[in-house]
N, C-alpha and C positions, 0 to 999 in steps of 0.2 A: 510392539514398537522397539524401538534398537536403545531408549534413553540416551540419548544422542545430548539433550540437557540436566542431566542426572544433576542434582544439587542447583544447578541453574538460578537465579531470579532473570524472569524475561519481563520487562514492564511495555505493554502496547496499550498506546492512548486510541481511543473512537473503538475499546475493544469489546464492546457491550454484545454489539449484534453485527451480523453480516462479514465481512473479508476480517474484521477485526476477532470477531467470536471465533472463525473456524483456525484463527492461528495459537489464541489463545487453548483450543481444547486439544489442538497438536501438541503444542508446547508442554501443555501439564501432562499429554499422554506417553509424553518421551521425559519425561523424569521434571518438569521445571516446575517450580513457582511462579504463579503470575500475579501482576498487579497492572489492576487495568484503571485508565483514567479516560474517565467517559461523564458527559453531563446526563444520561440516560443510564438508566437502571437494567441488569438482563432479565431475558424472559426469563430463563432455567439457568444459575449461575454454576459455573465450573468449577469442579472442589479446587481445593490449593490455589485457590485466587482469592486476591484481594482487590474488593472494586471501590474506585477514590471517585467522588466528585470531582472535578475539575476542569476549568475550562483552558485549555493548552496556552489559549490566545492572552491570558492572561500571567506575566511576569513572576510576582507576588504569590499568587497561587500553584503555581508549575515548581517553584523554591520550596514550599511549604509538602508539595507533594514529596518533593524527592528527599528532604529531611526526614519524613516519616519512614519512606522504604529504606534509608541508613540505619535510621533508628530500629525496624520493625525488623527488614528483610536481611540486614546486613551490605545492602549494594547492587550494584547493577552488574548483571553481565549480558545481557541482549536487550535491546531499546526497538521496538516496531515505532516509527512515527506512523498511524493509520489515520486519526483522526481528521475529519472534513468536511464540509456542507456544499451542496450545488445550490449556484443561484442560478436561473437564463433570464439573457436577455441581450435586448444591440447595442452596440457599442454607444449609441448616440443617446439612446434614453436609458440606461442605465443608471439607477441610482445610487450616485456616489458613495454612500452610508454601506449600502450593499454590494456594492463592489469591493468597497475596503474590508468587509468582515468576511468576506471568500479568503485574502491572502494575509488577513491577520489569523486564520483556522489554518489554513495551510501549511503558509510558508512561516511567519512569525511565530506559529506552534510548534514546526518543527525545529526553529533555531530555538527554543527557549526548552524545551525539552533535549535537545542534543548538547547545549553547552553545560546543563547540570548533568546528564548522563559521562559526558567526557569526565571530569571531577570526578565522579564514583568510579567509573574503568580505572582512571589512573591508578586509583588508591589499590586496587583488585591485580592490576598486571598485562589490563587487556579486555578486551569484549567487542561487541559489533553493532553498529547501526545499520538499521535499513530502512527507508523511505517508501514511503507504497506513492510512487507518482502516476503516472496514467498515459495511455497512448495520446489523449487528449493534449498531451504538451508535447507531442512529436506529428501528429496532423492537425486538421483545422475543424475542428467544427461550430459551426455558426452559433451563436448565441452562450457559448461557454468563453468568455474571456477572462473573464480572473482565475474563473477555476483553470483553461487552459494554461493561463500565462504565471500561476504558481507551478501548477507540477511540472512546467518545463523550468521552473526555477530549483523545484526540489533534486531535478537530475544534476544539474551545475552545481547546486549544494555540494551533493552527494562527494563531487569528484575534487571541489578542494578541502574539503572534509577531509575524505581520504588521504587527501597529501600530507596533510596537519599533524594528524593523530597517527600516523602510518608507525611510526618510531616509538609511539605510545604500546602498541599491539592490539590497535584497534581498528579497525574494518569498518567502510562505509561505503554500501552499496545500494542501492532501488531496482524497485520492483513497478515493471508499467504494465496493469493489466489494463485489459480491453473489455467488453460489455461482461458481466458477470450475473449471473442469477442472484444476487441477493435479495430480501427480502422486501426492499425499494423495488427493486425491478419487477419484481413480479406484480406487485400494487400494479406499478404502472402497465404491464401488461392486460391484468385485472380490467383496469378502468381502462385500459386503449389510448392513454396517455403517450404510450409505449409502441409500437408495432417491431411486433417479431418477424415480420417476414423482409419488412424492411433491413432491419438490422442484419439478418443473417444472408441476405444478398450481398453484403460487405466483407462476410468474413469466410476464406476459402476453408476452413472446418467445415462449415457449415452450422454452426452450434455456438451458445453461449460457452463461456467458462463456468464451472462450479467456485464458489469460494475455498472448499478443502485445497481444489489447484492452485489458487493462488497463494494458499497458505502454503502448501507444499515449495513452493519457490521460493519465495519468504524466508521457509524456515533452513531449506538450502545453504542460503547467503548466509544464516544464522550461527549455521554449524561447522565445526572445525573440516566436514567434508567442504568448504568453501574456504580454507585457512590460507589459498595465496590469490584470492580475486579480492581485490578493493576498488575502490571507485566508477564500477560499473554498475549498467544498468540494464534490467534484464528483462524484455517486453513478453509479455505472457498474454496473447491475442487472437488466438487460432490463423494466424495470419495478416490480420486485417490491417495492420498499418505500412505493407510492403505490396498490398495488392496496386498493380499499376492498370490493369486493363480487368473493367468491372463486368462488361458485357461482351460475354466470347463469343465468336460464331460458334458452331459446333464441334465442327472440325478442329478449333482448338481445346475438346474437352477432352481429358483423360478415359472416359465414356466411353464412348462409339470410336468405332477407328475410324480415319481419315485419311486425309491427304501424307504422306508422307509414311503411314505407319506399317505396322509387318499386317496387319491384320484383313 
């Protein structure tokens, strides 16, 4: 690896397992310290990390977190907001209680974690936030409304974020991946909760993402190789939120030649 965060402190919250783990074991493997804030334990934990209880959605405890990494780590210089929970369900019986604790994980996690991370940048000279939001706040899908209608808030975040701290030498960008393998998804493929063949009908890859790839992008934005993008958002999907026509005749496949082609 290039240490691309040599000396670094990177803190990613929901960083225990899944898109959260594979940025955190990048991050230590490119030079950085991590401190992860997760109400879940890892299976196999990452040297050079430090893992905090804590629940984002919480004020009180998000302050209490970031006083230790002052006191322990010295400061912040890369913030992942990762942390999240999926509820489903319709719009009309959803239950309110559940509905609010989707965008008090997301979205209120994410402001309460970036405004003490801001304070520590300051103090440092600079650093980066990035937002992991989801294709789900840029298309519709049925039954995810808080989760969709936060992480299309975390993109809007993101970009007057960006304006704010911009003068500061701080960066704030997102990240919308699309269906990913982690270790949620495969359960649900397991039990058929899930249907893979459905999913990959939607996405002109043809394949899931890995979470290393999403962590790769991630860490992109993180790194001074990303030192003049701020406020952007950067959808990591195999396609699947640009596809417009789902079902081709043949002849419009890259496949077989057709109508129109040399072949």
């Amino acid at each position: 690896m290039s240490g691309r965060f040599e000396g670094q402190v990177i803190v990613v919250t929901g960083g225990a397992r899944g898109i959260g783990e594979a940025i955190v074991r990048r991050a230590v493997a490119e030079g950085a310290r991590a401190v992860v804030a997760d109400l879940g334990d890892p299976e196999t934990p990452v040297e050079r990390t430090r893992y905090v209880h804590c629940d984002v959605a919480d004020r009180a405890a998000v302050e209490a977190l970031f006083a230790s990494i002052d006191a322990e780590e010295g400061g912040v210089d890369v913030l992942v907001n990762n942390a999240g929970i999926q509820r489903v369900g319709l719009t009309e019986t959803f239950d309110p209680a559940v509905w609010e604790s989707v965008i008090q994980t997301h979205l209120m996690g994410t402001y309460h974690c970036s405004a003490m991370a801001i304070r520590s940048m300051r103090s440092r000279g600079g650093g980066a936030i990035v937002q992991i939001a989801s294709v789900a706040g840029l298309i519709a899908l049925p039954g995810r409304g808080p989760y969709s209608a936060a992480k299309a808030a975390l993109m809007s975040l993101s970009r007057v974020m960006a304006v704010e701290v911009a003068e500061l030498g701080i960066r704030v960008n997102a990240v919308a991946p699309g269906s990913t393998r982690t270790a949620l998804v495969e359960q649900g493929l397991r039990d058929g909760s899930i249907r893979l063949e459905a999913i990959l009908s939607e996405i002109p890859m043809g394949r899931m993402a890995t979470p290393e790839e999403i962590a790769g992008t991630v860490l992109f934005l993180a790194s001074d190789d990303a030192s003049y993008i701020t406020g952007q958002t950067v959808v990591v999907d195999g396609g699947w939120s640009i596809l417009g026509l789902h079902d081709r005749p043949d002849w419009l496949s890259s496949t077989p030649a057709g109508p129109g082609s040399d072949g």
